[in-house]
C-alpha positions in Angstrom: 124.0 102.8 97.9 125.7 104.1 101.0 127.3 100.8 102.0 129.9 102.1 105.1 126.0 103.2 106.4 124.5 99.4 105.8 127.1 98.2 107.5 127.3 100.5 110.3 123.7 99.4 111.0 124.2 95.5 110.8 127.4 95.5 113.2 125.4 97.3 115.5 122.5 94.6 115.3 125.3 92.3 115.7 126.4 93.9 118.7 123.4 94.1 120.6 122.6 90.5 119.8 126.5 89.3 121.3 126.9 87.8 117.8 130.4 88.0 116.0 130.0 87.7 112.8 126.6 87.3 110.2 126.8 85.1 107.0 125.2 86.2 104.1 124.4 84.0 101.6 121.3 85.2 99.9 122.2 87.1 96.4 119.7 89.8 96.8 121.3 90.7 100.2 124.6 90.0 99.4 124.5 92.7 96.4 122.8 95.0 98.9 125.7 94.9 100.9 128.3 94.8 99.2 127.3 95.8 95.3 128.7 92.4 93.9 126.5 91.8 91.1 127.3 88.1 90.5 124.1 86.1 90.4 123.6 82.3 91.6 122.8 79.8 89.1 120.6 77.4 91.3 120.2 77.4 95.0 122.4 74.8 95.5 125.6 76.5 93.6 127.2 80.2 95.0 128.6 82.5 93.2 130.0 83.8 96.9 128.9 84.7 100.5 129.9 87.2 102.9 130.9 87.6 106.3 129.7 90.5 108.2 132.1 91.0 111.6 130.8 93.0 114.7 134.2 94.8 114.8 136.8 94.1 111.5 137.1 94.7 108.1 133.7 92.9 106.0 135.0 89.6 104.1 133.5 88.5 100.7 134.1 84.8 100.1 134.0 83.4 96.1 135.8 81.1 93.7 138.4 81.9 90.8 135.4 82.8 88.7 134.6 86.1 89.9 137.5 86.8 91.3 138.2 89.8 89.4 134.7 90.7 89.6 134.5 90.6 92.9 138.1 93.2 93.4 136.2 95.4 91.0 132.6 95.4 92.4 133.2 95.4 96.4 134.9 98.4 96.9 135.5 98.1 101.0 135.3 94.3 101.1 138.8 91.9 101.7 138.0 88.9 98.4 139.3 86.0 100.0 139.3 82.8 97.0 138.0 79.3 98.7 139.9 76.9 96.2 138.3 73.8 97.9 135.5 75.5 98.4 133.9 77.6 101.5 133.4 75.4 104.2 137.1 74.1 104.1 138.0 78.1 104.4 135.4 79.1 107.2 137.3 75.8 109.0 140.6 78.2 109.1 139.3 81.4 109.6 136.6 81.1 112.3 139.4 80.7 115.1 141.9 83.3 113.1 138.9 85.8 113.2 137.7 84.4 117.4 134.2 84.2 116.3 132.5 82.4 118.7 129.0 82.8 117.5 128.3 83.7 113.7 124.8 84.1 112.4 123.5 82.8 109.5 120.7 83.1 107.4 118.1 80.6 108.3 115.6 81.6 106.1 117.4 80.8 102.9 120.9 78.0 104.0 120.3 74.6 102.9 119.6 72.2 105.3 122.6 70.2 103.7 124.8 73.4 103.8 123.7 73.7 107.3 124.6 70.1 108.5 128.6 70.8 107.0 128.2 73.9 108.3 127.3 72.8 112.0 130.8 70.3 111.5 133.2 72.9 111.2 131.3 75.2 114.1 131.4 72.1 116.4 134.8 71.6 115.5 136.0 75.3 115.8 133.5 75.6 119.1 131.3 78.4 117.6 127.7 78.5 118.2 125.3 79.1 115.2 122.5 81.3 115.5 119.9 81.6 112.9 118.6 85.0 111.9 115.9 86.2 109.5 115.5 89.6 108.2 118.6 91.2 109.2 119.2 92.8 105.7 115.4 92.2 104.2 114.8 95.1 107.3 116.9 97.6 105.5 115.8 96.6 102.1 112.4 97.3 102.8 112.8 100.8 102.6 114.4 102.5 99.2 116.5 105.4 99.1 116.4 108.2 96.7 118.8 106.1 94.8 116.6 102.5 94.5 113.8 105.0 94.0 115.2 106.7 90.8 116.1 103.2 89.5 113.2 101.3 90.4 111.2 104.3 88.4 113.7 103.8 85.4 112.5 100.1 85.5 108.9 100.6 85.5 108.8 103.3 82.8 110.9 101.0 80.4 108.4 97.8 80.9 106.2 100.9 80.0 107.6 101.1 76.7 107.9 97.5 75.9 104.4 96.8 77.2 103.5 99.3 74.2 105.4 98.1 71.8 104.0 94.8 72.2 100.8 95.8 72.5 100.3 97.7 68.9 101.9 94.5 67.4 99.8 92.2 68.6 97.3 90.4 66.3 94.8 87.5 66.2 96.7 84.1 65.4 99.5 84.6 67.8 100.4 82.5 70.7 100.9 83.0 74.0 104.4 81.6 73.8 105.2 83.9 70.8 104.0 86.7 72.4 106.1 86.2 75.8 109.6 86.0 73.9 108.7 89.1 72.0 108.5 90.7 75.3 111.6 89.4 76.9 113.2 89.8 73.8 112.0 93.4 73.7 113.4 93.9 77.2 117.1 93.3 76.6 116.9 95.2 73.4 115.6 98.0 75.2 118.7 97.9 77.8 116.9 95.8 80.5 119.5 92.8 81.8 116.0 90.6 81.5 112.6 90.1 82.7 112.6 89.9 86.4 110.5 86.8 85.9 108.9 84.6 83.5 106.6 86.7 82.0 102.7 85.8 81.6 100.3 86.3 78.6 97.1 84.2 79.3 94.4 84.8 77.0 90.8 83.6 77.3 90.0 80.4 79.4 93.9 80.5 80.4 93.3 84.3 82.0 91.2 82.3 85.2 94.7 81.2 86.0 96.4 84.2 88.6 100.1 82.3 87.6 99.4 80.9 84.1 102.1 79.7 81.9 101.8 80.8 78.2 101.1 77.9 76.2 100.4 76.9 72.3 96.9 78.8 72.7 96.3 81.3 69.7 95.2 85.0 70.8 91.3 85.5 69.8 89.7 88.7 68.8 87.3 90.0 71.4 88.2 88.0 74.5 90.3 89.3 77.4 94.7 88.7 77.8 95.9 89.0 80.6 100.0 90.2 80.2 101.4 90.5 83.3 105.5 91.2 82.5 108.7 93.1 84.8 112.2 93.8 84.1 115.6 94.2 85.5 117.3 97.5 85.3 120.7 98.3 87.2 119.8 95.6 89.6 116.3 96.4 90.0 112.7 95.1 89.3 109.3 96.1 87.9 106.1 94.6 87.7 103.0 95.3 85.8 99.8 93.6 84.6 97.5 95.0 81.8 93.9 93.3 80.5 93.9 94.5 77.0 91.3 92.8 74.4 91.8 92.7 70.7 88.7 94.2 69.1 85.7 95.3 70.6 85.0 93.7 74.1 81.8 92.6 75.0 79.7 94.0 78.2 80.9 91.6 80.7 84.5 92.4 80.0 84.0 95.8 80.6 82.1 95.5 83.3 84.8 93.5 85.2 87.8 95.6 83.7 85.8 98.6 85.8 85.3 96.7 88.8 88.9 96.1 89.1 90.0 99.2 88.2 87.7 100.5 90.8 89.2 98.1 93.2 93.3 98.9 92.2 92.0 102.6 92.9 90.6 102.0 96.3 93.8 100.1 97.1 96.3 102.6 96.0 94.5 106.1 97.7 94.6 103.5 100.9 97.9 103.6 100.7 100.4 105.9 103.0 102.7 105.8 106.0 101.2 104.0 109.3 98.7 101.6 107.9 98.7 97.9 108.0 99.5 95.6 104.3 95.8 94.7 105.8 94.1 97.6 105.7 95.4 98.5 102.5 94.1 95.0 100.8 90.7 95.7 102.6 90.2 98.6 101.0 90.6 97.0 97.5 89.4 93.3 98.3 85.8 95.2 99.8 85.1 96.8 96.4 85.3 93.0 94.4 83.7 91.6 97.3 80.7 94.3 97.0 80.3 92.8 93.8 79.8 89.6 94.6 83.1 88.4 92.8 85.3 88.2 96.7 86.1 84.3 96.3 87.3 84.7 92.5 89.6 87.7 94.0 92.2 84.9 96.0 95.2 86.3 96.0 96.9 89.1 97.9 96.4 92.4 97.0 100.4 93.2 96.4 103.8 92.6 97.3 107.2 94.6 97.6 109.7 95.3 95.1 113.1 96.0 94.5 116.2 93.6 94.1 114.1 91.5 94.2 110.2 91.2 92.2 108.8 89.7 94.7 110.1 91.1 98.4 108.4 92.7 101.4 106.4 94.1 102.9 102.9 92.4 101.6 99.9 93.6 100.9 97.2 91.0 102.4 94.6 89.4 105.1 97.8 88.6 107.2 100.2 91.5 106.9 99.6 93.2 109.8 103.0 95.3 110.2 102.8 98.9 109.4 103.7 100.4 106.1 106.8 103.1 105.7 107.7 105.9 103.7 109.5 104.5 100.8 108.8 101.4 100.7 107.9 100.7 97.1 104.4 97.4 96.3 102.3 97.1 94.0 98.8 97.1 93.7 97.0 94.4 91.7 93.6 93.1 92.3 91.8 90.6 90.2 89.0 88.3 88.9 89.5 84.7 87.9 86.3 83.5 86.0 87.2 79.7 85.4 86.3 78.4 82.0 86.0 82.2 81.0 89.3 84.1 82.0 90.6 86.5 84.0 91.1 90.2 84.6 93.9 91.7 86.4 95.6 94.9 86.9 98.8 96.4 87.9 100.7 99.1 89.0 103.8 100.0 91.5 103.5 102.8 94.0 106.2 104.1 96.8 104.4 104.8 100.3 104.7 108.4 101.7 104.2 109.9 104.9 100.7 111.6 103.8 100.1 108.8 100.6 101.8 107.2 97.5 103.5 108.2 94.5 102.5 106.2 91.3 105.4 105.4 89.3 103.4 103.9 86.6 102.8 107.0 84.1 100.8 105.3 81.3 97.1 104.7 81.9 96.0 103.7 78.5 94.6 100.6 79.6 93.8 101.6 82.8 91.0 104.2 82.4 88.4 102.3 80.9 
């Protein structure tokens, strides 16, 4: 990642917007930046932040616990240790540094954080101005580099999605199934799944975000597996519909329809059109046949550090798409009292259309 670039770019926003300095606390961003890998374990506890100056060398801010990580990881960043913790250090620095208006990120600061926060500004006379999507606007768009390893990540959950899938067998649960998976993932080289993953079989499959549970896997009725990983920092995403045994009419039927529908989708795809148009083009096909208010969700989302990230795919997205930005497409039916049928794949937007990334259609051409 060409950080001395990223940088460039947000001292230049800062600039324009008579800011001094931009706090970054989210983790996604604040790896982006700065390639410090250290994660958060809850909202409310940091692993570090960092301080983005319009003119001066960038600052990363962290504990004794990562201090050596930190040296190691943020090659062009000053570590400065907050013993007594951050607030205590941004109440000595702020008038060492003359920053007189610092930015913050509104979107994702505690309110609580916030209210300290505003004590030492008052104090120190600096103004705080919340921002949102100062980084997410460079993140949207991968380089060749996130490219190469976002296509690393989806090929992998390839594999483990197979591997599962030839050992899985009537009498199973849900639950049993989903730690083979994870389980699979790190033995595979993955750091872990990039959330909780989902195997909802039967009844459960009417569920878009169902949790696996106790329930055995039947022959003949539809799973839904829907499963991503983490490789070198970044995320996949994937759902298959696979059946054990023969299914009956009515699950092919609706495995075609949505298949039809995650087709129209992805050839709608490409430079210049709306997240809108795009989840028109796939939401008309369900709604055609007559299943449009058991389709409720959006049509996909972004991907990269994070699973779930912009730009969207929906009724509301109405911001144009870019080359190299990387979603995925995932249209479904949710039956209730029957199940469900979903399926997914990632795609990066070109200037003339996408590029699958997903290489195994097994499941997919039905």
């Amino acid at each position: 990642m060409k950080t001395d670039h990223l940088l460039a770019t947000i001292r230049r926003t800062l600039r324009r917007r008579r800011l001094d300095a931009l706090l970054v606390c989210q983790p996604d961003n604040r790896r982006y930046l700065s390639g410090y890998t250290a994660g958060d374990t809850s909202i409310n506890e940091s692993s570090g932040v960092l301080l983005i100056l319009a003119h001066g060398e960038p600052l990363l801010f962290t504990d004794s616990r990562f201090d050596l990580q930190a040296e190691a990881e943020a090659t062009g960043f000053k570590v400065s240790l907050y013993p007594r913790g951050l607030l205590p250090l941004l109440d000595t620095l702020l008038p060492k540094l003359k920053i007189r208006r610092l930015a913050f990120e509104s979107h994702y600061l505690l309110h609580a954080t916030y209210q300290k926060l505003a004590v030492v500004a008052k104090r120190n006379h600096v103004e705080l101005v919340p921002c949102t999507d100062v980084v997410e606007k460079l993140r949207v768009r991968k380089n060749e580099d996130e490219l190469a390893r976002i296509e690393r990540s989806v090929l992998l959950n390839e594999k483990v999605f197979l591997e599962i899938y030839h050992g899985l067998r009537p009498g199973m649960s849900e639950r049993q199934v989903a730690l083979s998976i994870e389980n699979c993932m790190v033995q595979k080289g993955a750091s872990g799944p990039s959330f909780e993953s989902m195997v909802a079989s039967g009844p459960n499959g009417a569920l878009p975000h169902a949790v696996p549970s106790a329930r055995l896997l039947r022959e003949g009725e539809p799973i839904v597996i829907d499963m991503g990983l983490i490789l070198d920092g970044y995320c996949s995403d994937m759902t298959r519909t696979v059946v054990l045994g023969t299914p009956d009419e009515k699950t092919v039927t609706l495995l075609r329809l949505v298949r039809k529908a995650q087709l129209a989708g992805t050839q709608a795809l490409r430079a210049g059109v709306t997240g809108r148009e795009v989840d028109r083009a796939a939401r008309t096909v369900i709604a055609a046949a007559g299943f449009g208010q058991q389709f409720g969700h959006g049509l996909g989302h972004g991907v990269g550090l994070a699973v779930h990230e912009a730009p969207s795919l929906n009724k509301r997205y109405r911001r144009k798409l870019s080359a190299g930005m990387v979603v995925t497409v995932e249209p479904g039916i949710y039956l209730s009292g029957w199940g469900g049928i979903r399926l997914e794949n990632m795609a990066v937007v070109t200037e003339h259309g996408h590029r699958l990334l997903n290489r195994d259609t097994t499941f997919l051409d039905i």
